[in-house]
N, CA, C and O atoms as a Maestro MAE file, in Angstrom:
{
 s_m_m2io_version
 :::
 2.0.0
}

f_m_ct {
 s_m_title
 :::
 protein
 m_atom[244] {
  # First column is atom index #
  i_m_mmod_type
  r_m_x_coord
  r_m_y_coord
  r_m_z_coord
  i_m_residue_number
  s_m_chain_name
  s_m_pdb_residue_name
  s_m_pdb_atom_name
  i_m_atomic_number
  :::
  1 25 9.658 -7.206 13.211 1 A "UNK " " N  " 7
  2 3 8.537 -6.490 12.611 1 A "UNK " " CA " 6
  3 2 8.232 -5.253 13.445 1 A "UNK " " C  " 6
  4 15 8.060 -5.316 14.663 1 A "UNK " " O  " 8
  5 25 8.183 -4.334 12.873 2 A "UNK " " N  " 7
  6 3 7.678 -2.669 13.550 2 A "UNK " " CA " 6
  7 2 6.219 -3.028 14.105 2 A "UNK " " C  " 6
  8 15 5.600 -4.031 13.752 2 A "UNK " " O  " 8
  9 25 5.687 -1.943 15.149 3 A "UNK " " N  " 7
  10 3 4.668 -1.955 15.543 3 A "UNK " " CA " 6
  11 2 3.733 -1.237 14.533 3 A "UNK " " C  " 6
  12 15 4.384 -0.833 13.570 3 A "UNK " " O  " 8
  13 25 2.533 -0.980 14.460 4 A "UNK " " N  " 7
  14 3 2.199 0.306 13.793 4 A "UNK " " CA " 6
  15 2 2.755 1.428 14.446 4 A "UNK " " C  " 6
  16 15 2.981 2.127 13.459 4 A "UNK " " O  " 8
  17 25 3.092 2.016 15.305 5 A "UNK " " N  " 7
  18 3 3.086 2.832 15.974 5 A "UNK " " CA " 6
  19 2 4.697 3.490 15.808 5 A "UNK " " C  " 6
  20 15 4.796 4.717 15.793 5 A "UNK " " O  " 8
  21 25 5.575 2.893 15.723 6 A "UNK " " N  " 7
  22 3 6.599 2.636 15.109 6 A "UNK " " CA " 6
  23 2 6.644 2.529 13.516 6 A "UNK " " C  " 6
  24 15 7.542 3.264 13.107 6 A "UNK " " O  " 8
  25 25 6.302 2.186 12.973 7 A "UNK " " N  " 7
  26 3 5.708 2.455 11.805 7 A "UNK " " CA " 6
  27 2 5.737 3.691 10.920 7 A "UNK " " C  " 6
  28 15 6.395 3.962 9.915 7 A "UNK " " O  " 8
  29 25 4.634 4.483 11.745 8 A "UNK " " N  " 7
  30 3 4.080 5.556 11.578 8 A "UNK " " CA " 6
  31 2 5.029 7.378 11.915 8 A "UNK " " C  " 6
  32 15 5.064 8.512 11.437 8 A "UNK " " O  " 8
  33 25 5.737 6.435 13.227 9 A "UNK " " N  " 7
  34 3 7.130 7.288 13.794 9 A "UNK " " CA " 6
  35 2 7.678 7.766 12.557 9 A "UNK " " C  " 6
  36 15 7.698 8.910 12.101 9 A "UNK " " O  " 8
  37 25 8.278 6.296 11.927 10 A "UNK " " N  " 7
  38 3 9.315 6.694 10.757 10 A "UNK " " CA " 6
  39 2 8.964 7.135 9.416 10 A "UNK " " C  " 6
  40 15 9.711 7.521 8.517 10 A "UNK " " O  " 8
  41 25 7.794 7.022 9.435 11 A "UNK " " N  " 7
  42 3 7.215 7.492 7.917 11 A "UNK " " CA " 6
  43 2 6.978 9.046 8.001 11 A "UNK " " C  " 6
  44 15 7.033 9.739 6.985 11 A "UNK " " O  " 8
  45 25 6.727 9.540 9.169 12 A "UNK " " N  " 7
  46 3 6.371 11.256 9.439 12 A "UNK " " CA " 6
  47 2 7.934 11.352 9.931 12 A "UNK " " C  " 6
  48 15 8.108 12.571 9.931 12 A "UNK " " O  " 8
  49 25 8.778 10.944 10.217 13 A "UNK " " N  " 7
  50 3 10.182 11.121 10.106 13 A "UNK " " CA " 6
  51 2 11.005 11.629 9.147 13 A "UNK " " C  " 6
  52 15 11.979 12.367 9.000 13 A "UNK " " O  " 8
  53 25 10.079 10.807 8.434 14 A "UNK " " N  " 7
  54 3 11.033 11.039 6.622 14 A "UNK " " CA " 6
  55 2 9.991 11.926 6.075 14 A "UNK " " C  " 6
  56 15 10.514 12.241 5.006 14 A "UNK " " O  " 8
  57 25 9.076 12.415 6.107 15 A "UNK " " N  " 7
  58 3 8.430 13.687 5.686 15 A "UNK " " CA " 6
  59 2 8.958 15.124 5.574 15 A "UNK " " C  " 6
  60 15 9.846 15.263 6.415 15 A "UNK " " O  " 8
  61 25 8.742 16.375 4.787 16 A "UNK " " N  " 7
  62 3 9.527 17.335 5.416 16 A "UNK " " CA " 6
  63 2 8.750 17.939 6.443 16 A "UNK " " C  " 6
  64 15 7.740 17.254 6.604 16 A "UNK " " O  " 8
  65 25 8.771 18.945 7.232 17 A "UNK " " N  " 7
  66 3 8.573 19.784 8.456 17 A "UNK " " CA " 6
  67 2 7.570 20.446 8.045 17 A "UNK " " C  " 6
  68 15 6.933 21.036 8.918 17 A "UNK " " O  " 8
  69 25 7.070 20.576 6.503 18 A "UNK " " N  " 7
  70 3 6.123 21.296 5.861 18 A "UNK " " CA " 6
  71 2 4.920 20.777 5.523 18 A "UNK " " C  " 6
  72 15 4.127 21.427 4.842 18 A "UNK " " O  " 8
  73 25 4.591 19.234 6.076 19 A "UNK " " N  " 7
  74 3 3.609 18.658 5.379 19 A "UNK " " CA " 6
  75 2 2.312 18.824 5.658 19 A "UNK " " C  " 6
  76 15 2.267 19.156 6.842 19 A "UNK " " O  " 8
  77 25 1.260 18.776 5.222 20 A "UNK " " N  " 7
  78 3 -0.207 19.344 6.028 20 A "UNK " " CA " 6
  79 2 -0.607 17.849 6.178 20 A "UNK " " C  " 6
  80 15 -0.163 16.758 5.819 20 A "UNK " " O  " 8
  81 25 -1.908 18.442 7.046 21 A "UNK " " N  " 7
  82 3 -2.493 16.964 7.235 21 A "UNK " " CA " 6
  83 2 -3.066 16.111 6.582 21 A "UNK " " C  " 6
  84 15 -3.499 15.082 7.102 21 A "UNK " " O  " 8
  85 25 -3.215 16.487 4.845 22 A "UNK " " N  " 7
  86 3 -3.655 15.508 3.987 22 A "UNK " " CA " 6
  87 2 -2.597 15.011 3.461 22 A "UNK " " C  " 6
  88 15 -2.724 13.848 3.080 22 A "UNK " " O  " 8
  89 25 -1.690 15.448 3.322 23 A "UNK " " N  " 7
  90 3 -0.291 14.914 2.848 23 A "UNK " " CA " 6
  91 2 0.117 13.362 3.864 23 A "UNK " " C  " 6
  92 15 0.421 12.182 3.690 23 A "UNK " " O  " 8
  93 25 -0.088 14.180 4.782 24 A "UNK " " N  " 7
  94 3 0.309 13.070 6.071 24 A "UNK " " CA " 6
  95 2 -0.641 11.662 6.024 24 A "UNK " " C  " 6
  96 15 -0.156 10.537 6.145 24 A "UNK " " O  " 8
  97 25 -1.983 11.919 5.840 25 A "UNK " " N  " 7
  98 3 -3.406 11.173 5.776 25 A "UNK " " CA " 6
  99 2 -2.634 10.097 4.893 25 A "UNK " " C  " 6
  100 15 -2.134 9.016 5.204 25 A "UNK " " O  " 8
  101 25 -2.740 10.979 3.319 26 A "UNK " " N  " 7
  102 3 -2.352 9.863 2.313 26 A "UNK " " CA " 6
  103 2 -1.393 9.201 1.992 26 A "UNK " " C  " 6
  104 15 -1.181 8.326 1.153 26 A "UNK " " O  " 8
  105 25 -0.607 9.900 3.038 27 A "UNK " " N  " 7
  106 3 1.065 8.549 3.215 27 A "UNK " " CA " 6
  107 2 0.852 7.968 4.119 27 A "UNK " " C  " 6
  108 15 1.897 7.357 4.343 27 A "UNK " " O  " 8
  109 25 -0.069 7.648 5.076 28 A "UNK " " N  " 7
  110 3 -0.720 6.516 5.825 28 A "UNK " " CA " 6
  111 2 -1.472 5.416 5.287 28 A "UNK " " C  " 6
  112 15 -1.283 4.200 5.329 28 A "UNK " " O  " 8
  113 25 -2.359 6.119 4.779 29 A "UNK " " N  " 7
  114 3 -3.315 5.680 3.671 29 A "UNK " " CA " 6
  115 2 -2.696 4.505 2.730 29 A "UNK " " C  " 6
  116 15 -3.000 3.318 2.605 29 A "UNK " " O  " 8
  117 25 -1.600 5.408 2.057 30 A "UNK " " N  " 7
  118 3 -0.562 4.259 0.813 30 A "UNK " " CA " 6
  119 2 0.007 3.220 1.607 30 A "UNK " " C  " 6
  120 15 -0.044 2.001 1.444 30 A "UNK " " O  " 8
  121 25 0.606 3.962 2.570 31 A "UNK " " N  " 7
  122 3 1.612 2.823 3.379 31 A "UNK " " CA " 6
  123 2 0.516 1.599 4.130 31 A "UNK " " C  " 6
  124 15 1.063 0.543 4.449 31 A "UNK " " O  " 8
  125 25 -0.924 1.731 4.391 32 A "UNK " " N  " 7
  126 3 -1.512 0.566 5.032 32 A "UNK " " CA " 6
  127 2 -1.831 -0.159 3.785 32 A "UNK " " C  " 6
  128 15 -1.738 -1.386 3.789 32 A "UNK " " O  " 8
  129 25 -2.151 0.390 2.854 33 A "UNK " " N  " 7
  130 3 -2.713 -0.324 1.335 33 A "UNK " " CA " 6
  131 2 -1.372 -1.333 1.054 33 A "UNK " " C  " 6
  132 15 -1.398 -2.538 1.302 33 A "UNK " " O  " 8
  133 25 -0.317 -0.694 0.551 34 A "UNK " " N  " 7
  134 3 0.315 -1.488 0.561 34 A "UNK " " CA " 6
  135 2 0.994 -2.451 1.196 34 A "UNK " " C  " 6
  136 15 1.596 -3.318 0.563 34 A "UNK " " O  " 8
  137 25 0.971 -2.403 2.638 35 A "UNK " " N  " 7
  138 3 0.869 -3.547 3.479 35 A "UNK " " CA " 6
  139 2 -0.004 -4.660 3.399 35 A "UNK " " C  " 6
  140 15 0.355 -5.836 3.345 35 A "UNK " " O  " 8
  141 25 -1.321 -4.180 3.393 36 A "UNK " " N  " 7
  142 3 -2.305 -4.917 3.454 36 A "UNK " " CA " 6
  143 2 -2.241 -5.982 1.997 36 A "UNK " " C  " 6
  144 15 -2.459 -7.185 2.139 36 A "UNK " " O  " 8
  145 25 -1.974 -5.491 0.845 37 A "UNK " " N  " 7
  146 3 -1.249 -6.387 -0.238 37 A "UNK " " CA " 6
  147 2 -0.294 -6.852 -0.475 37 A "UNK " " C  " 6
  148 15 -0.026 -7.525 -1.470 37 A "UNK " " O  " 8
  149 25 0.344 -6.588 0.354 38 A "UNK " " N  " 7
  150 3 1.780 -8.044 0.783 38 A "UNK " " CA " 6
  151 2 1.544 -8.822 1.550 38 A "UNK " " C  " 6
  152 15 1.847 -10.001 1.367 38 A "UNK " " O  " 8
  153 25 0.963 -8.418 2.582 39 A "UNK " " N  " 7
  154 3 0.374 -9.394 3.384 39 A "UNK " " CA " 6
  155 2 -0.873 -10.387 2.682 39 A "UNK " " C  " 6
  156 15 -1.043 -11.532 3.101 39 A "UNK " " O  " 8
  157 25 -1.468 -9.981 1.899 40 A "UNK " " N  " 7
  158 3 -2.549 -11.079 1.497 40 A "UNK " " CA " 6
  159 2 -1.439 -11.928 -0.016 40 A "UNK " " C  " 6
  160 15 -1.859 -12.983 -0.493 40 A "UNK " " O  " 8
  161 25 -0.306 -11.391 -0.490 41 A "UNK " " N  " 7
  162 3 0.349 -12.111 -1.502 41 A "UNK " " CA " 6
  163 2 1.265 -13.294 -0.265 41 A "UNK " " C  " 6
  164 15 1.254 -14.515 -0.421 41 A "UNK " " O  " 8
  165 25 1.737 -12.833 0.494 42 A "UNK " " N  " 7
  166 3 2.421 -13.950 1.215 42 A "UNK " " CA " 6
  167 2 1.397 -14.574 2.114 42 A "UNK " " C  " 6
  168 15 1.734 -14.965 3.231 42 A "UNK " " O  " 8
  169 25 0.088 -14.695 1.660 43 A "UNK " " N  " 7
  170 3 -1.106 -15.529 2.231 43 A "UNK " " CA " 6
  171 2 -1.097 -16.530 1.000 43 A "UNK " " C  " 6
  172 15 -1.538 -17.675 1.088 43 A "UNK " " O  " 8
  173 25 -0.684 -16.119 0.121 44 A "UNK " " N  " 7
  174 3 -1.310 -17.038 -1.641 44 A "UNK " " CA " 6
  175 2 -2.066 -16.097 -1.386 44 A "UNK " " C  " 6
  176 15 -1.760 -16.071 -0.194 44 A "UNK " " O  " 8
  177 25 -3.074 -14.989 -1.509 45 A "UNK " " N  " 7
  178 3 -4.230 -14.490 -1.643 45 A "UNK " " CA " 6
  179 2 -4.032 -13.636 -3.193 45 A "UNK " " C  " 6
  180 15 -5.034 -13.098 -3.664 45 A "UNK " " O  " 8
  181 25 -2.951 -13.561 -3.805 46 A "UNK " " N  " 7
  182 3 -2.915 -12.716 -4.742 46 A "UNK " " CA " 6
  183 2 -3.424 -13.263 -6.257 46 A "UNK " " C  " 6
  184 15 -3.526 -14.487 -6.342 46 A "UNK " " O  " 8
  185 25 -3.630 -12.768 -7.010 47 A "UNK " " N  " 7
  186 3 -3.613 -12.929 -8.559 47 A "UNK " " CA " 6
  187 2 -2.737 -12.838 -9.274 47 A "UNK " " C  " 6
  188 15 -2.209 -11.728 -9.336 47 A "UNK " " O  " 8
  189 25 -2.131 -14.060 -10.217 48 A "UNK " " N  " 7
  190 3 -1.040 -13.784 -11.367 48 A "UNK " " CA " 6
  191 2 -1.214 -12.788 -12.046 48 A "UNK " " C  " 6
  192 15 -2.341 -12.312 -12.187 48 A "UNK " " O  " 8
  193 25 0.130 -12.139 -12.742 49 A "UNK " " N  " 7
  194 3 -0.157 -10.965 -13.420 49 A "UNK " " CA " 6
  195 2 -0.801 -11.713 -14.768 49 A "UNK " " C  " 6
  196 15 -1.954 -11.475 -15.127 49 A "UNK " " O  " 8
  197 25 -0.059 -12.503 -15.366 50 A "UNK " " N  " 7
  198 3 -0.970 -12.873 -16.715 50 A "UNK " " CA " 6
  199 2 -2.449 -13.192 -16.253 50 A "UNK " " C  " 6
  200 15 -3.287 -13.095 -17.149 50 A "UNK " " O  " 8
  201 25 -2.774 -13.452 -15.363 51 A "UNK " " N  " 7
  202 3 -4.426 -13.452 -14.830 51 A "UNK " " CA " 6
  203 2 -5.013 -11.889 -14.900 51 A "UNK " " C  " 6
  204 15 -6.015 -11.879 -15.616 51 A "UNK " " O  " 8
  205 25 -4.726 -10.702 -14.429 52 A "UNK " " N  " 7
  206 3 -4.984 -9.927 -14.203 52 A "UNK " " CA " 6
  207 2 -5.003 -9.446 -15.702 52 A "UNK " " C  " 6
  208 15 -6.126 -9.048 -16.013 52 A "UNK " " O  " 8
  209 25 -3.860 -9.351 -16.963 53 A "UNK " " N  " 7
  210 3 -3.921 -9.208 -17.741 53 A "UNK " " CA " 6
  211 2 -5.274 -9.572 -19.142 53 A "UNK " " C  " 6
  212 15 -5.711 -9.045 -20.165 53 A "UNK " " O  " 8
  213 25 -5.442 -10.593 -18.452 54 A "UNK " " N  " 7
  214 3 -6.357 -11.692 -19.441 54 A "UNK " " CA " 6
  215 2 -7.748 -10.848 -19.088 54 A "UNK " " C  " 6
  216 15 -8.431 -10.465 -20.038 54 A "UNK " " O  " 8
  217 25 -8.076 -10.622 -18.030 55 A "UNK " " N  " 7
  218 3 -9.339 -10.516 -17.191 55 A "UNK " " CA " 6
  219 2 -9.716 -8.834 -17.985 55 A "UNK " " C  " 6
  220 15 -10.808 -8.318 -18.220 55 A "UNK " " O  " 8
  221 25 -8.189 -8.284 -18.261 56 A "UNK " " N  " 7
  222 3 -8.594 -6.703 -18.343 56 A "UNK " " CA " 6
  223 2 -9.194 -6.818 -19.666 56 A "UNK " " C  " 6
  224 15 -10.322 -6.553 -20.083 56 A "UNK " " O  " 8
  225 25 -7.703 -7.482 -20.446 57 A "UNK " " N  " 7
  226 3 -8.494 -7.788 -21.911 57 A "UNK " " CA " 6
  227 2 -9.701 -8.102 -22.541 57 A "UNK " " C  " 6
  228 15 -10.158 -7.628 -23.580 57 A "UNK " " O  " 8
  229 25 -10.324 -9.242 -21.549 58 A "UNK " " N  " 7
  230 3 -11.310 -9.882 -21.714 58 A "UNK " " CA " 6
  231 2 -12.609 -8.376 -21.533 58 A "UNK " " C  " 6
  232 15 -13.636 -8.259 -22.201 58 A "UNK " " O  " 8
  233 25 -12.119 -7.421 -20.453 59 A "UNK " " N  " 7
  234 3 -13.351 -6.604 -20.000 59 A "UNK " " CA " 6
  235 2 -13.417 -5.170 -21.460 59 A "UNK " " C  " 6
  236 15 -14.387 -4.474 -21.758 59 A "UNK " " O  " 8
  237 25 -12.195 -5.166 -22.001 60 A "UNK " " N  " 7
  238 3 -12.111 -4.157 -22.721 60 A "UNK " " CA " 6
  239 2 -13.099 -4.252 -24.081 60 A "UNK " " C  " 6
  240 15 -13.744 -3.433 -24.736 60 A "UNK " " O  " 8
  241 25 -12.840 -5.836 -24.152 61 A "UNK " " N  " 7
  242 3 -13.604 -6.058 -25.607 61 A "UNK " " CA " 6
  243 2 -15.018 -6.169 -25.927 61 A "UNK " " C  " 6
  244 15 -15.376 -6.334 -27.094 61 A "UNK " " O  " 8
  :::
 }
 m_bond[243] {
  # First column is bond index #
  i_m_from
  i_m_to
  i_m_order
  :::
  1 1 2 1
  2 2 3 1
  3 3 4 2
  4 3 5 1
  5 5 6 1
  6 6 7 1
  7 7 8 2
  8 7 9 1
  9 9 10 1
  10 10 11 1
  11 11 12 2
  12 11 13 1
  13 13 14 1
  14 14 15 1
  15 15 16 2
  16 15 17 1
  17 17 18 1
  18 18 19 1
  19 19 20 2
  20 19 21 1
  21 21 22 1
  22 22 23 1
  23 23 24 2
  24 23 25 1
  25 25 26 1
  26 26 27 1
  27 27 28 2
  28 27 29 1
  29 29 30 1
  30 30 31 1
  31 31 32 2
  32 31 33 1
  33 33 34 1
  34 34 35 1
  35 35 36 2
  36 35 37 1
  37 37 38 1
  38 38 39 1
  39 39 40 2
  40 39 41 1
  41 41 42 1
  42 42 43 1
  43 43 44 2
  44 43 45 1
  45 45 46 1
  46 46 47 1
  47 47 48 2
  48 47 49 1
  49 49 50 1
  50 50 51 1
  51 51 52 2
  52 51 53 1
  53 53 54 1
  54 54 55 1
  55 55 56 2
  56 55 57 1
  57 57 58 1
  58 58 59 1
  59 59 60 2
  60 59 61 1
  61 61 62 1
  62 62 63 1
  63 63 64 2
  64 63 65 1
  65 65 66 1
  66 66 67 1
  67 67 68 2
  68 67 69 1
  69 69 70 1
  70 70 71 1
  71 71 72 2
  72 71 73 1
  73 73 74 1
  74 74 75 1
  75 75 76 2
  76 75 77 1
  77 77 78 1
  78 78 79 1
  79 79 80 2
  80 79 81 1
  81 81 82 1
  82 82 83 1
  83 83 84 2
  84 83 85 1
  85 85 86 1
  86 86 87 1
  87 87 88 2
  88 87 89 1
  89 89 90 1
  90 90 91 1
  91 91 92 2
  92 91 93 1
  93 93 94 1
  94 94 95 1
  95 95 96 2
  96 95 97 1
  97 97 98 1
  98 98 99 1
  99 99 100 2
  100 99 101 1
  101 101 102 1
  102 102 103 1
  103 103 104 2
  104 103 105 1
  105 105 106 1
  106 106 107 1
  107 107 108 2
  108 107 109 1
  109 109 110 1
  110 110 111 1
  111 111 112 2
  112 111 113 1
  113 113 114 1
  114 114 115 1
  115 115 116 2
  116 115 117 1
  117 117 118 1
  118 118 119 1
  119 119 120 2
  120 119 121 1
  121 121 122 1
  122 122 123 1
  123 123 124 2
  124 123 125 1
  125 125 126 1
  126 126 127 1
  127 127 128 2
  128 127 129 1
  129 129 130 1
  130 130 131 1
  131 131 132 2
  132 131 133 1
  133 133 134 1
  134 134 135 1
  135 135 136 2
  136 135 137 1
  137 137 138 1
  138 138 139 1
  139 139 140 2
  140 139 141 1
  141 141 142 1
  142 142 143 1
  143 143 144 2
  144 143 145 1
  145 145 146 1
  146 146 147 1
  147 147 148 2
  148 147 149 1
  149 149 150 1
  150 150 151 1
  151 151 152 2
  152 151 153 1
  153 153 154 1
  154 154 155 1
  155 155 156 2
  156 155 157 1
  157 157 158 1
  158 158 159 1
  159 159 160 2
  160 159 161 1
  161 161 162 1
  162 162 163 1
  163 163 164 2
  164 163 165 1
  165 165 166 1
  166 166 167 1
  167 167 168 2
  168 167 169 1
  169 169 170 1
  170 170 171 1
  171 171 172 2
  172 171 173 1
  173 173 174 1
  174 174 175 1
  175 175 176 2
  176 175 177 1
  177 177 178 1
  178 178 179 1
  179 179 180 2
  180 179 181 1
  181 181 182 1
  182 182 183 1
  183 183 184 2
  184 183 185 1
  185 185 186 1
  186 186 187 1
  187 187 188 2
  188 187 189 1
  189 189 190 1
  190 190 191 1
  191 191 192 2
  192 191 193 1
  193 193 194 1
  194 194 195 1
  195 195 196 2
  196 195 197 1
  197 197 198 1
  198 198 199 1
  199 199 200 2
  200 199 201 1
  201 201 202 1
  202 202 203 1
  203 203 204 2
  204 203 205 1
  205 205 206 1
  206 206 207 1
  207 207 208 2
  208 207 209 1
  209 209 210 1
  210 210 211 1
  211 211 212 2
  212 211 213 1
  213 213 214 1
  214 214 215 1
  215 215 216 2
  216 215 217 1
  217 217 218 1
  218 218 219 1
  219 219 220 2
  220 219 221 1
  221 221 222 1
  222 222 223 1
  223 223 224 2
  224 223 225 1
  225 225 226 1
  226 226 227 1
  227 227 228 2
  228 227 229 1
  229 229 230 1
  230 230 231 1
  231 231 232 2
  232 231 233 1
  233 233 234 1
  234 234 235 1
  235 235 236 2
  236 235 237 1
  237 237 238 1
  238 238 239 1
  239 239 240 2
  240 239 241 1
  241 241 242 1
  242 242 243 1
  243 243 244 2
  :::
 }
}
């Protein structure tokens, strides 16, 4: 497993040489979000998609 710090190395690695600092922000930003929701799905913490589906339906009507 990478450190954050390491992490973060390789993600502004693969950026181009041109990026500003909100560019940079929100590919931190994505990349902890989506950590943070794999990590709570390989907890069980997640919701089935037909759950999620039902719930939207249910809110639309």
């Amino acid at each position: 497993m990478h450190s954050v710090k390491q992490a973060a190395r390789e993600l502004i690695d693969q950026l181009p040489d041109s990026v500003s600092w909100n560019d940079l922000m929100y590919e931190l930003y994505v990349k902890q979000k989506i950590e943070e929701g794999l990590k709570e799905l390989d907890e069980g913490r997640g919701i089935p998609h037909e759950e999620v589906k039902r719930r939207l339906l249910a809110d639309a009507q």
